[in-house]
Each structure stands twice: as structure tokens, then as C-alpha cells.
C-alpha positions, 0 to 999 in steps of 0.5 A: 060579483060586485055590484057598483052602486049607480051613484058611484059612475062618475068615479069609474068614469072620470069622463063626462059623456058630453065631453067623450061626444063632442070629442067624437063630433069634433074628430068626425067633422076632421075626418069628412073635412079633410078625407081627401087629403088623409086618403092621399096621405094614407096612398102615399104611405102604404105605396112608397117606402121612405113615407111608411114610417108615417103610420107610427108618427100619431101613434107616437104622439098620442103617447107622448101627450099622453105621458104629459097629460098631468102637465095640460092644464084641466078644461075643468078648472076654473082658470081655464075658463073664459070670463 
């Protein structure tokens, strides 16, 4: 068994735990804002046919920004900042 060494983390993380948090909040405040309107949705496509294609379209994008994410400019770099 290998061990990993405590100063070798942020290699097997690229993400910072505060990034990963906030991301969290940011998508939990979306969902208690919006849940009523996401559950009406959420009806609509399980109970009529022709909206039942509606469970695919985020996956689908996930996976297309994902397959672009080289193309978005980092948050870590210094011109994505506001001076």
C-alpha cells in the first residue's frame, strides 16, 4: 500500500475545499430558491410524454461544458480577476 505524503494533497486535489463549499452553497441557495418552480418541472416531466426528454438536457450539458472546460478561462488566474 502507498502512502501519500500530507504535503502531496493539493496534487490529488486540484480543487480547494473552499471552492467545492461554496459551490455547495451557491447550488443549495438555487435549489430553496427555486424548489417550487424545479418541482413543478420536475411533475411535468415525469407525467406527460413529450417533456420526458427534459431529465437528459443538464446531463447533457454538464457534459458538453465539461468536454469544453480547457476552453473557460481559470478563476485562478490573475486576469480573471477584478482590480
Amino acid at each position: 500500500m502507498k502512502v501519500i505524503e500530507w504535503s502531496n494533497r493539493s496534487q490529488m486535489f486540484p480543487v480547494s475545499v473552499g471552492v467545492v463549499l461554496r459551490a455547495g452553497a451557491l447550488a443549495g441557495l438555487f435549489v430553496y430558491t427555486f424548489y417550487p418552480v424545479l418541482a413543478g418541472l420536475v411533475v411535468d416531466w415525469w407525467t406527460h410524454a413529450e417533456y420526458s426528454h427534459a431529465f437528459l438536457v443538464p446531463v447533457i450539458s454538464a457534459y458538453l461544458v465539461w468536454r469544453r472546460r480547457r476552453r473557460f478561462p481559470s478563476a485562478a488566474s490573475p486576469s480573471a480577476t477584478c482590480t
